[in-house]
C-alpha positions in Angstrom: -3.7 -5.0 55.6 -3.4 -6.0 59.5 -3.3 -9.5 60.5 -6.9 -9.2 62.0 -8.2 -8.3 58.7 -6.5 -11.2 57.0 -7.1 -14.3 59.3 -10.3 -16.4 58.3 -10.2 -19.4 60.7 -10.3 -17.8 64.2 -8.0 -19.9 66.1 -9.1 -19.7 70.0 -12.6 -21.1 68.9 -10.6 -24.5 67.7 -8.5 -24.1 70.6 -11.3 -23.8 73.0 -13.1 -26.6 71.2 -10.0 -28.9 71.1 -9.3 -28.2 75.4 -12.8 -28.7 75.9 -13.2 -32.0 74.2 -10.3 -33.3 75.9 -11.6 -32.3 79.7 -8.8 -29.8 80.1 -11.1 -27.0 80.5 -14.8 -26.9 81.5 -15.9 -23.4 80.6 -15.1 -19.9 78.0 -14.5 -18.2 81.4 -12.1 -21.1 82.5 -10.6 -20.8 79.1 -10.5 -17.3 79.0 -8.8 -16.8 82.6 -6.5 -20.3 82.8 -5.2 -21.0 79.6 -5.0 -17.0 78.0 -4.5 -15.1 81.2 -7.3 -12.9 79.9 -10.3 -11.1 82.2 -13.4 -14.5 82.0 -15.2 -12.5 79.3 -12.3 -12.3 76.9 -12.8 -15.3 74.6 -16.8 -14.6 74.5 -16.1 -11.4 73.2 -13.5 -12.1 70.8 -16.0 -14.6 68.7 -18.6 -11.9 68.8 -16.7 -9.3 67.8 -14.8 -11.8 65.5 -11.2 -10.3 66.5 -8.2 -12.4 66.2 -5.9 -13.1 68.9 -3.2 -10.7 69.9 0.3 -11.7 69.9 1.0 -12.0 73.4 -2.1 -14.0 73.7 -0.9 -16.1 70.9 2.0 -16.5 72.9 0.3 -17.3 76.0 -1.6 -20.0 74.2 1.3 -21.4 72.9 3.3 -21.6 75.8 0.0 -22.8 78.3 -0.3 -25.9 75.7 3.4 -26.7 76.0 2.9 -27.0 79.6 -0.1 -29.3 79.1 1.9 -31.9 76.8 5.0 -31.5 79.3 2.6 -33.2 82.1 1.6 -35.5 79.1 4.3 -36.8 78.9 5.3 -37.3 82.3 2.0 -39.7 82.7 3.0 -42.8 82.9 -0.1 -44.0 81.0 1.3 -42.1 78.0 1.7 -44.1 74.4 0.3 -47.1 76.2 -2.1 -48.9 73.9 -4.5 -48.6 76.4 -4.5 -45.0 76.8 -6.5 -43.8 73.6 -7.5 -40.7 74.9 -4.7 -39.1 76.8 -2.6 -40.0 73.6 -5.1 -38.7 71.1 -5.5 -35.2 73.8 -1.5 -35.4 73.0 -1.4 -35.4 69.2 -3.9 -33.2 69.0 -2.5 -30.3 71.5 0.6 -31.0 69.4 -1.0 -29.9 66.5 -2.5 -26.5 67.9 1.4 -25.9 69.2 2.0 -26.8 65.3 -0.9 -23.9 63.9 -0.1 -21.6 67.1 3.7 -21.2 65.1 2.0 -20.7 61.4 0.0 -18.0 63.1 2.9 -16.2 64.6 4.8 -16.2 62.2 2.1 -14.9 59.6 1.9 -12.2 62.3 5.3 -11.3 61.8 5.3 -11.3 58.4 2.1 -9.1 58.3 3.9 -6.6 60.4 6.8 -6.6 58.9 4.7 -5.8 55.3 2.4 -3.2 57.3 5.8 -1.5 58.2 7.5 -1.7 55.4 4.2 -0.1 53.4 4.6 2.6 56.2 7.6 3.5 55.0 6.9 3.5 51.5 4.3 6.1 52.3 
């Protein structure tokens, strides 16, 4: 069994959901093209088809989010009281880098299992 088959929760729609909400990115095509590196339709058709994200996209994701908290944390606003939302934007992009990881690393394991059956066979 491949990872796509596996995966229930389809991570890029909470991703998408979690930018949006936060103002970090207005549209799926803005999503699609600035944060994943992907052609606009990309995320559009993933939900449709309900596919899960590729590795490298994964990856992408993961390392586009970093950047985003890195100029987080450079704001000078950033754990004041006063700034609820840039803080609550924070904690919660730190929590996609946290589910990002668990969903790498069940990729791995996945293809290590689909290669080891391969062998087996």
């Amino acid at each position: 069994m491949r990872y796509n088959e596996y995966a229930g929760d389809h991570i890029l729609r909470d991703a998408f959901h979690l930018y949006r909400r936060n103002n970090i990115t207005k549209s799926q095509t803005a999503f699609s093209r600035r944060i994943l590196g992907m052609k606009p339709s990309y995320y559009s058709c993933m939900l449709t088809r309900n596919r899960q994200p590729s590795r490298r996209v994964l990856e992408t994701l993961l390392s586009v989010t970093k950047t985003i908290m890195g100029t987080f944390l450079g704001n000078p606003h950033f754990r004041q009281p006063y700034a609820a939302n840039l803080n609550r934007a924070y904690d919660q992009l730190e929590q996609l880098v946290e589910r990002i990881n668990v969903e790498l690393n069940f990729v791995d394991v996945m293809t290590e299992l689909e290669t080891e059956s391969e062998v087996v066979a």
